[in-house]
C-alpha positions in Angstrom: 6.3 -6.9 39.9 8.9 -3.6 40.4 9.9 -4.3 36.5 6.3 -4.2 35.4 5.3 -1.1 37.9 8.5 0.6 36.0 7.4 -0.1 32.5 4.2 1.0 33.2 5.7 4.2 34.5 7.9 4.9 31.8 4.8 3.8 29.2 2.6 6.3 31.3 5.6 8.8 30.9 5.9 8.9 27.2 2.0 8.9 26.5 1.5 12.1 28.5 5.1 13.5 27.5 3.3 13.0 23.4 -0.3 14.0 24.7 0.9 17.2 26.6 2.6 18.7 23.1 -0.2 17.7 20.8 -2.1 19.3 23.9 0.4 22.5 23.2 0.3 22.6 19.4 -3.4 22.4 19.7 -4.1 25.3 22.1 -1.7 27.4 20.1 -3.3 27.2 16.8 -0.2 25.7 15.0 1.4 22.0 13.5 4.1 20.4 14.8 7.4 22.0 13.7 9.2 20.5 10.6 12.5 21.5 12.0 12.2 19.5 15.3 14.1 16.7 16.0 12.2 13.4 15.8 12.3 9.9 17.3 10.5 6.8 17.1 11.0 2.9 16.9 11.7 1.7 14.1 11.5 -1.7 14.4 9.1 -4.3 15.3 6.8 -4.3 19.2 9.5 -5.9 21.7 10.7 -8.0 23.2 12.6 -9.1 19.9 16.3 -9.3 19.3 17.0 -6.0 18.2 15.5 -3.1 18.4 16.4 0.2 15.8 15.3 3.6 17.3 16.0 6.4 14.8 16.8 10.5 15.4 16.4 12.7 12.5 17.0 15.9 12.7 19.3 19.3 13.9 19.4 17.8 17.4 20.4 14.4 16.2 23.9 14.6 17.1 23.4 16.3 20.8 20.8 13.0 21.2 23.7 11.0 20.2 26.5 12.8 22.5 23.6 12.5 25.3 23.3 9.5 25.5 26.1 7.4 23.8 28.8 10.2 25.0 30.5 10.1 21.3 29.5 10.5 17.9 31.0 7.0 15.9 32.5 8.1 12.8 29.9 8.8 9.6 28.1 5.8 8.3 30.0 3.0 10.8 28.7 1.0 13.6 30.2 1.6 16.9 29.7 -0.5 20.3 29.2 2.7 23.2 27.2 1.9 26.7 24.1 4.3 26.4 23.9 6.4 29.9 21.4 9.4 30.6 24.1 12.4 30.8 23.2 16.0 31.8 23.1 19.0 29.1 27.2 19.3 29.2 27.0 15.6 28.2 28.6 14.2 31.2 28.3 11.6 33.1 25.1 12.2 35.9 26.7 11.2 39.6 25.0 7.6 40.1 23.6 7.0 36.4 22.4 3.8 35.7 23.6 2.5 32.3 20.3 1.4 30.2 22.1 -0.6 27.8 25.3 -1.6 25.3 24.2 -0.8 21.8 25.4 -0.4 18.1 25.2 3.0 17.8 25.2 4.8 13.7 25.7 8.6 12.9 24.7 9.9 9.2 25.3 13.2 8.9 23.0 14.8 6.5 22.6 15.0 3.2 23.8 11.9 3.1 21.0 10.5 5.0 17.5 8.5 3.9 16.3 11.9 5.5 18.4 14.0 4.0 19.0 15.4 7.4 21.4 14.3 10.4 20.5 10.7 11.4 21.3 8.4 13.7 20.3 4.9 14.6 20.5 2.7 17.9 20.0 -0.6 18.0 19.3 -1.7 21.0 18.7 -5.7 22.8 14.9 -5.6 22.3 13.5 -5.8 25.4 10.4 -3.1 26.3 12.3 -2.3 29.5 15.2 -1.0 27.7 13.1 0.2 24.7 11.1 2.4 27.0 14.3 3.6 29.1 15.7 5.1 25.6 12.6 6.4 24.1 11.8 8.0 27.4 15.5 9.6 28.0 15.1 11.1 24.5 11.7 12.4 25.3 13.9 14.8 27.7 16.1 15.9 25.7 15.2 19.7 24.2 14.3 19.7 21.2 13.2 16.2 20.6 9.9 14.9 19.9 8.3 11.9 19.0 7.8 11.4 15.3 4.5 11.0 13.6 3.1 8.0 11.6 5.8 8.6 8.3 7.2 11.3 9.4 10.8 10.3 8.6 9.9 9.2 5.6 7.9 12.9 4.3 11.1 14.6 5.1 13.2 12.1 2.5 10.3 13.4 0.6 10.2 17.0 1.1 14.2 16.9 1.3 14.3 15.6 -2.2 15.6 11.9 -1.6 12.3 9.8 -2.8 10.0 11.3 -5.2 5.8 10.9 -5.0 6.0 7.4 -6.9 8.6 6.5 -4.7 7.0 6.5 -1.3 3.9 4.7 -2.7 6.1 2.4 -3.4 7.7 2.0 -0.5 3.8 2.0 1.7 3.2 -0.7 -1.4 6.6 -2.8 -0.2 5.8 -2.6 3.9 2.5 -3.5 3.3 3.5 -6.3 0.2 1.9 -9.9 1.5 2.8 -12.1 -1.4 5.8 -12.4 -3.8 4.2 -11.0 -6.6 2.9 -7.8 -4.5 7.1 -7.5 -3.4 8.4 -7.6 -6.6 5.6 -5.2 -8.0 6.1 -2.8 -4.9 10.3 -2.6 -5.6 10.1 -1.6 -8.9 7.7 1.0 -7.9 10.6 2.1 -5.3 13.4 1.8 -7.8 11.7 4.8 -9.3 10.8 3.7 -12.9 7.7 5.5 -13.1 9.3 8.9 -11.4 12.0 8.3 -13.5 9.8 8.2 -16.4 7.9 11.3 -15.6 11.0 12.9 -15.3 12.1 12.3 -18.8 8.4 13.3 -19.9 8.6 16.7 -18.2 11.5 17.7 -19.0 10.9 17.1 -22.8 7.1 19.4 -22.4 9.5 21.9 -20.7 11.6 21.9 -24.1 8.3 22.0 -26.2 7.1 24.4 -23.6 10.4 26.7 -24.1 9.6 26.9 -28.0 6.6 28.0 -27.7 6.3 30.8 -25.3 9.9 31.9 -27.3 7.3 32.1 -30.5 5.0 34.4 -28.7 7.4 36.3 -26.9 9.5 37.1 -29.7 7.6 36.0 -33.0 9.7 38.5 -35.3 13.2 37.0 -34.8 12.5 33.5 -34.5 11.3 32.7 -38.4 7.9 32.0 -37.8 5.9 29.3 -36.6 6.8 26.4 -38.8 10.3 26.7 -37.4 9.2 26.3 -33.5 5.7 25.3 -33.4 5.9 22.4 -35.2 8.9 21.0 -32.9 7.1 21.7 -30.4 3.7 20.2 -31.3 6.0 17.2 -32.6 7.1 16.3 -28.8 3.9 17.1 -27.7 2.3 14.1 -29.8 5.1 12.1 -29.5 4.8 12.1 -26.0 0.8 11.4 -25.9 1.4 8.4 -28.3 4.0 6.9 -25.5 1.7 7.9 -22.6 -1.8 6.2 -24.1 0.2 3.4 -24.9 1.4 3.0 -20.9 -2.4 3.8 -20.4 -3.8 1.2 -22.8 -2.7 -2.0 -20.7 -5.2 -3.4 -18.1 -6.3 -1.7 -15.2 -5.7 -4.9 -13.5 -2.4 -3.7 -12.2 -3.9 -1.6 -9.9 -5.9 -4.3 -8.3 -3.0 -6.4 -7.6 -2.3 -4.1 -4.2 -5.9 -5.3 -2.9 -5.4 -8.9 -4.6 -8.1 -10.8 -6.8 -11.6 -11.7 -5.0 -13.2 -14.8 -4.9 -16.8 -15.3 -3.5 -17.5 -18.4 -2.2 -22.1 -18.7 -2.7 -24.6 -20.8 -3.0 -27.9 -22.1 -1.1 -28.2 -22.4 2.5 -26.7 -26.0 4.3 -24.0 -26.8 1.2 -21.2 -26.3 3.1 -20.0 -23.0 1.9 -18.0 -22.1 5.3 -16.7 -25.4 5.4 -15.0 -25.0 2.1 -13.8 -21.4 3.2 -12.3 -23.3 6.5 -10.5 -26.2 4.2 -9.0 -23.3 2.0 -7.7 -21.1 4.7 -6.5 -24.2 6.5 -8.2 -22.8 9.9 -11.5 -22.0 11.2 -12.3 -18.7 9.6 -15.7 -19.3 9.6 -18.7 -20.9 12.0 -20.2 -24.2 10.6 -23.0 -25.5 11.9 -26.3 -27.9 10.7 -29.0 -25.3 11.2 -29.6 -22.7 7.7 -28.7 -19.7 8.2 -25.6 -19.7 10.8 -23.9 -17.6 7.9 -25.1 -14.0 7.9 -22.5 -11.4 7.5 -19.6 -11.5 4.9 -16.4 -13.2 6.4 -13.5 -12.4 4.6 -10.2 -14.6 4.5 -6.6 -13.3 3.0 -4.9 -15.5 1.2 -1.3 -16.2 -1.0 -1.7 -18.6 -3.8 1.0 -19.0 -6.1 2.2 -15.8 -4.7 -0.7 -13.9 -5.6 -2.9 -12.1 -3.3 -6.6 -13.9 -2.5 -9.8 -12.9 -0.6 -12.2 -16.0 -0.1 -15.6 -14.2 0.7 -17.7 -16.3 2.7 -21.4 -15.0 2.2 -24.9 -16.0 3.6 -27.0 -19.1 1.8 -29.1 -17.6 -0.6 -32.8 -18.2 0.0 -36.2 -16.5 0.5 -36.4 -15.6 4.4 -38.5 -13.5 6.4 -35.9 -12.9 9.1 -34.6 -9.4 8.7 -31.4 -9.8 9.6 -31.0 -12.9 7.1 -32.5 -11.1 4.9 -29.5 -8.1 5.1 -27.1 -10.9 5.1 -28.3 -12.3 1.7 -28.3 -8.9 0.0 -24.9 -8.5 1.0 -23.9 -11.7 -0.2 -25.3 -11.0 -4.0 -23.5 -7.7 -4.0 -20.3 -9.4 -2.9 -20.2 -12.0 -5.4 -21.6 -9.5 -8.2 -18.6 -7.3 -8.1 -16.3 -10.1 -7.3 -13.8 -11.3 -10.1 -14.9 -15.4 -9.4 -17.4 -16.9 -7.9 -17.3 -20.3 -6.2 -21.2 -21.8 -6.7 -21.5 -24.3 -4.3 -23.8 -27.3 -4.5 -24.6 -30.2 -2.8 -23.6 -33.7 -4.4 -26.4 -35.5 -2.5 -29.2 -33.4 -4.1 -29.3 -34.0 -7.7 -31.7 -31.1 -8.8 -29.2 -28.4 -7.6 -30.4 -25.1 -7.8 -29.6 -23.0 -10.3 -27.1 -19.8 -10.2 -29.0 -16.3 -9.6 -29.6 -14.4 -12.9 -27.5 -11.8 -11.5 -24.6 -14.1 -12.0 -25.4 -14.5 -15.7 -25.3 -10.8 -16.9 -22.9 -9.5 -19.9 -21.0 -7.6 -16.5 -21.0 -11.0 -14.7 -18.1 -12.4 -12.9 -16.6 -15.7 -14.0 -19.0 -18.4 -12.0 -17.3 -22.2 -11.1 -20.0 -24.6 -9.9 -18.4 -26.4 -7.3 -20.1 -29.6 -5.8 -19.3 -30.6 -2.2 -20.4 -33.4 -0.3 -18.6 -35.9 -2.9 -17.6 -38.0 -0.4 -21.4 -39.0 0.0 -22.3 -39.8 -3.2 -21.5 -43.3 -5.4 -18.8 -43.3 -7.6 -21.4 -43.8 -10.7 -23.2 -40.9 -9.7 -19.6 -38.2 -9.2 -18.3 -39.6 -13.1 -21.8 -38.6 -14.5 -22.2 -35.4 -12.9 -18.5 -34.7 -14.2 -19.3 -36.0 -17.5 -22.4 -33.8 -17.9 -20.1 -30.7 -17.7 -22.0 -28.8 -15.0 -19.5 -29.2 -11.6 -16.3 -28.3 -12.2 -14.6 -29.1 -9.3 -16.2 -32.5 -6.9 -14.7 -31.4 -3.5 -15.6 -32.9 0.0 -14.9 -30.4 2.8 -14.6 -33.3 5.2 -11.8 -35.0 3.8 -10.4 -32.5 1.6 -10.9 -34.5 -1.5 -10.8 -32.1 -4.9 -9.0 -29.5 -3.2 -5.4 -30.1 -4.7 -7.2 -28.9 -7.9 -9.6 -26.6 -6.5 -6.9 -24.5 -5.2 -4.6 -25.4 -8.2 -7.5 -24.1 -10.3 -7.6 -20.5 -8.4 -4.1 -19.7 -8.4 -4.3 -20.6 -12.2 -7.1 -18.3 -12.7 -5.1 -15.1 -10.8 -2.2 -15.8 -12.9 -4.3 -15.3 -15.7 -6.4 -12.5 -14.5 -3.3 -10.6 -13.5 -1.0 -11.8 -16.5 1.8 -9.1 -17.0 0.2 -6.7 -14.8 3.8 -6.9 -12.4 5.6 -5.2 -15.0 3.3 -2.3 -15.5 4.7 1.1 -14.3 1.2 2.4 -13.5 0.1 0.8 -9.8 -2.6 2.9 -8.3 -5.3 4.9 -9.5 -4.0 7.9 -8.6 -0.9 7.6 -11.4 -3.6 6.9 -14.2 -5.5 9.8 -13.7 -2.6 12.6 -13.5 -1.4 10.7 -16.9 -5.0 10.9 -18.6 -4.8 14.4 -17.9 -1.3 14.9 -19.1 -2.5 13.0 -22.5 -5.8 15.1 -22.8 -3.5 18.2 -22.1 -1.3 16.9 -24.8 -4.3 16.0 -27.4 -5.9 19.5 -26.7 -2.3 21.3 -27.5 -1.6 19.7 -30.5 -5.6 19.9 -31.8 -4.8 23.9 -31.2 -1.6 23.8 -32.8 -3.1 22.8 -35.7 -4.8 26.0 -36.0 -2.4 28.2 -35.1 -3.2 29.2 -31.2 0.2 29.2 -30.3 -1.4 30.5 -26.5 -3.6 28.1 -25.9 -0.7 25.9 -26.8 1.8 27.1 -24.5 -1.1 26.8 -21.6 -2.5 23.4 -22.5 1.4 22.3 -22.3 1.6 24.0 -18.9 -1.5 21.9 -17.6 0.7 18.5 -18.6 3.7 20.0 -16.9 2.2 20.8 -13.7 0.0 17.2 -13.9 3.6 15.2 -14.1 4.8 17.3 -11.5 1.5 16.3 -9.2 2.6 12.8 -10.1 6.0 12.6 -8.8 4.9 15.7 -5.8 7.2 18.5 -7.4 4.0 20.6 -7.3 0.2 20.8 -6.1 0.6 17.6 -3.5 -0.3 18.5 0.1 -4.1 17.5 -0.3 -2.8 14.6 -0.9 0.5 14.3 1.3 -2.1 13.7 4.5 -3.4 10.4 3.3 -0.3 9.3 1.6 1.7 9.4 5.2 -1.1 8.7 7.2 -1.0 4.9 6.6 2.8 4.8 7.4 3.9 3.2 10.9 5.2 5.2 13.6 9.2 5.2 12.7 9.0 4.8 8.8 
């Protein structure tokens, strides 16, 4: 009981200690200082093995010397006894050590922050977790780090570039092979790197141009700069529409392809959804209707990313809230990429798929019956033979869903075929490089007439949208949402 009334102490300690400076910061009108010193954990919620708190910052090294007594040589591990010390870094008379740890010292640049860094890690238990975090909360100059904190100051210290730190929110939040591998390539930097090469060859084009207008006497004359110039310009538009051309489908692969599982009320939609997320994800019951909101279920097949919708029975209904259930269902499975149609193998008029589902815009619809189990042999071959089911499940005993689920995974591989090599992964990277090819179009359509201005400006607009892309210039409306969605300690 004393260990939990100390934890709870500590825990009460370190939420006023953060609520009292946002508290300050607030009242005074300003943001929390890029210089401070921050600190955070880094790992996983204890108890767990380890535990990795990290310091970045001008103060790193007194957090160090506070607590560990000695800084370990640059960039290896050392095993020092962690004990609160006062401001001269001595030992306090009576000091209770809090723990033995590995402790690291990265003295900046050479840092992932670019700034003085160091790491302890720690035995992972929240007694000990709390007992560091809390002593570093009183040291001066320290303060706990916001959500991504230490990763936008690799950012704004030039160690990972715009494209970079998407990928690197794509890789933490990656649930499926596919979504890793797509996510470290996106880290590795190929599309930065890319960018990189692109901007530096408009800065070229860029450079013969405004040499032409500035001095148009001594440089021979347009065909001699202007037609370089307008030469890289194309050049690079050709190789940027081309990146642009593929599918957009690469971008979906972060949220993962969507599959709506519909049909009538009673034909055991939910307990498909259950069989196929191997748990009980959804309420099944007898009585019509149970099924009124969508239920969504996450899943990894064949290392791709799934959602299995579960949606209301469609039917005519005079209960209201039915009724808002079954409109939500045909807008889920409308702008889903398949659609499960699910009959019932006892009733052999089935009825048929909503018109909605039959439009030039439609999704790709699988009429699957359930309920084989129930039915004759004789009467499953003919229904199969007839070329209306394509999958004969049963829910009860999992018969059919070997190829059911074989079936799906086949169908993402296709939908997302070569999509993990593509360079462009959100939607924010294809719009800054359709305005860097319109840019590019527009200069080389005024070229052709001899506006060597509107040129040189028309080149500027594709500089500056590269230089959104990889956050050289023009980002912080966007650096807010970027960050936000980081973990405390990333």
């Amino acid at each position: 009981m004393g260990l939990d009334r100390s934890l709870v102490g500590v825990t009460a300690y370190i939420c006023d200690l953060v609520l009292r400076f946002a508290l300050q910061c607030f009242e005074s009108g300003i943001m929390l200082d890029r210089r401070d010193t921050i600190f955070a954990l880094s790992s996983g919620r204890p108890p767990a093995a380890i535990a990795v708190v990290r310091v970045s910052g001008r103060a790193a090294s007194d957090a160090v010397l506070s607590l560990a007594g000695q800084l370990p040589p640059p960039r290896q591990a050392r095993l020092l006894r962690l004990i609160e010390r006062g401001e001269g870094h001595g030992l306090n008379e009576g000091a209770d050590p809090i723990d033995d740890a590995l402790v690291l010292w990265f003295p900046g640049p050479r840092s992932e922050t670019g700034e003085d860094t160091a790491e302890f890690q720690l035995h992972g238990g929240r007694a000990v977790v709390a007992a560091v975090l809390a002593a570093l909360g009183r040291l001066k100059g320290l303060r706990p780090a916001e959500p991504g904190e230490f990763t936008r100051r690799a950012f704004e210290n030039g160690k990972l570039d715009l494209t970079r730190v998407e990928g690197l929110a794509d890789l933490i939040g990656a649930e499926t092979e596919i979504q890793r591998r797509q996510a470290f390539r996106q880290l590795k930097g190929l599309l930065g790197e890319r960018a990189e090469r692109w901007r530096g060859r408009l800065i070229e084009a860029l450079a013969l141009v405004e040499a032409l207008i500035d001095f148009p006497e001594e440089t021979g004359g347009p065909e001699k700069l202007l037609g370089p110039a307008l030469a890289i310009g194309a050049e690079l538009e050709g190789e940027i529409r081309g990146l642009l051309s593929g599918s957009h489908r690469a971008e979906r692969l972060r949220d993962g392809l969507t599959v709506t599982v519909a049909g009538p009320v009673n034909v055991g939609k939910s307990s498909i959804v259950n069989r196929l997320a191997r748990r009980d994800a959804a309420i099944v019951s007898p009585h019509a209707g149970t099924t009124r909101d969508v239920i969504e279920v996450h899943l990894d097949l064949g290392g791709y990313p799934v959602t299995v919708l579960d949606t209301a029975g469609l039917r005519d209904t005079n209960d209201p809230i039915e009724q808002e259930g079954v409109r939500r269902a045909r807008g889920r499975a409308e702008s889903s990429d398949l659609v499960l149609w699910v009959t019932d193998a006892t009733i052999i008029a089935a009825p048929d798929q909503p018109a909605m589902m039959t439009g030039a815009c439609a999704p790709t619809v699988w009429t699957v019956s359930n309920k084989c189990d129930l039915v004759s042999g004789d009467t499953e071959g003919s229904c199969a033979a007839s070329g209306d089911v394509k999958y004969w499940v049963s829910a009860v005993t999992g018969a059919g869903f070997d190829g059911l689920v074989a079936g799906i995974a086949a169908f993402a591989d296709s939908f997302f075929a070569g999509t993990e090599s593509s360079l462009i992964t959100r939607q924010r990277h294809r719009v800054m490089l359709q305005e860097v090819a319109e840019a590019l179009r527009r200069a080389v359509t005024e070229g052709e007439s001899g506006r060597e201005d509107i040129v040189g400006e028309e080149l500027r607009v594709a500089v500056r949208a590269l230089g959104r892309l990889t956050g050289r210039v023009d980002v912080d409306e966007i650096l807010d949402v970027i960050f936000r969605d980081f973990c405390i300690g990333k």
